[in-house]
N, C-alpha and C positions, 0 to 999 in steps of 0.2 A: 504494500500500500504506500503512496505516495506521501511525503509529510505534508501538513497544511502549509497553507501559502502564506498566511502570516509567520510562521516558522523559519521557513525559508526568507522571507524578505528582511523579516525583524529578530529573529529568535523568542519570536512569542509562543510559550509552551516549552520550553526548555527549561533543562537544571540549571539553577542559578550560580554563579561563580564562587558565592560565598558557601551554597550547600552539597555541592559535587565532592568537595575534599571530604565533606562529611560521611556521604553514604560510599565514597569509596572507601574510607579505613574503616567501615562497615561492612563492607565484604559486600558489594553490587552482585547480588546473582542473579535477576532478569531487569531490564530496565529498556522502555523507549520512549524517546523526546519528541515534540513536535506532534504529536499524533492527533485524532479526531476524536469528540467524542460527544455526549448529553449528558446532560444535568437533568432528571425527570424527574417533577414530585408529583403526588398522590396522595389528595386527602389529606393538604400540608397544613396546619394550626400551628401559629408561632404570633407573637406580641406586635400585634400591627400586621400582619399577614394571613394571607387565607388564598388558597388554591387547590382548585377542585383536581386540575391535573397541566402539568405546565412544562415543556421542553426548552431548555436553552443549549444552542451548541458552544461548545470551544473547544481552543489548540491547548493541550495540558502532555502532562509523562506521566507513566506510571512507574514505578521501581520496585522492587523488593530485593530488600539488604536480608542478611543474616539477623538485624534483628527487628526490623517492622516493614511494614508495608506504608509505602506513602505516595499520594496521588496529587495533581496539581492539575487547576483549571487556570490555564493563562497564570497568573502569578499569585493567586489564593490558593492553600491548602485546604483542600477537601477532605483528604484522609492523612490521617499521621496516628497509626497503631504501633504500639510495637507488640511484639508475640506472645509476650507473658502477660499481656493488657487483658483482663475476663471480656472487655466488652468486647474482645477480636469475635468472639464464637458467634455475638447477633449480624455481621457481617456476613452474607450469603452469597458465593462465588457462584456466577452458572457459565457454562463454556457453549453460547448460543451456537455458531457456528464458529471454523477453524480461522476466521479475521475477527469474533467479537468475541468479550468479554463483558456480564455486566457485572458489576457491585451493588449489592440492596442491602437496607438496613432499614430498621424504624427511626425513626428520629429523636422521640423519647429518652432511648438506650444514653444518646451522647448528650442532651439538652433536656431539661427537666421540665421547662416551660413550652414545651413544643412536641409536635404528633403528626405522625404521617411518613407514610413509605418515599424512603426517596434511592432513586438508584444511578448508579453511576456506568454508564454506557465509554466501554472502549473501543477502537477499530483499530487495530494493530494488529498484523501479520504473527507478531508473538505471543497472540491469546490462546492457543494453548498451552505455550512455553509457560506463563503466566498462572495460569490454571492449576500446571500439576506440581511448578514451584510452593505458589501458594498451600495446596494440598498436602504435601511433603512436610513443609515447615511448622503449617499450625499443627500434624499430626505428630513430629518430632519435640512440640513444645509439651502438648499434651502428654505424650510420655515422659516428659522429664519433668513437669511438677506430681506427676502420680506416683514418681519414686521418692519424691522429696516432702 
């Protein structure tokens, strides 16, 4: 898949220069910049907001280091877990077809004052790289707080 053209023109959607040093002495095991993707809520209640069901696109990366998964729309963080986080498990990976990947969660889970499903649509080429990384990781944490 091709990167978005904001991307290419700007590097909007890219690892920022201050946080690239980070997730690489993090151990970068899948990661792509510039990509496409949606923001979709559902049934979204929050202090001043309300939507029934609402799509926005942007150019964001996804990553997963060795110890969290972090996602970026244009230059907001969407997702910043790291593995041993409990709230990672209400996070629901599906591997739609072998270019998407979404992310769903309740909204609840992270915000106390707020409700409603909201999912995070990927298009990159390495969504199932993505997929079985993720799967891998949260299943190796899982075993390592069950012995401890």
């Amino acid at each position: 898949m091709k990167k978005t053209i904001s991307y290419r023109l700007f590097s909007i959607g890219g690892i920022s220069k201050k946080l690239r040093p980070v997730l690489e002495k993090e151990g970068m095991l899948v990661c792509d910049e510039g990509i496409r993707g949606w923001f979709v809520t559902k049934n979204f209640k929050a202090p001043g907001k309300r939507f029934w069901y609402r799509q926005e696109g942007f150019s964001g990366f996804l990553a997963i280091t060795e110890k969290r998964i972090i996602a970026y729309a244009y230059w907001k963080r969407i997702i910043n877990l790291p593995f041993d986080d409990a709230k990672l498990s209400a996070i629901n990976a599906e591997l739609i077809n072998t270019n998407r990947i979404d992310l769903s969660f309740e909204s609840s889970v992270f915000h106390h004052d707020r409700q409603g499903i909201i999912t995070v649509r990927f298009y990159t080429e390495k969504a199932q790289e993505f997929y079985d990384t993720l799967l891998d990781t949260t299943r190796k944490t899982a075993q390592q707080s069950a012995y401890t």
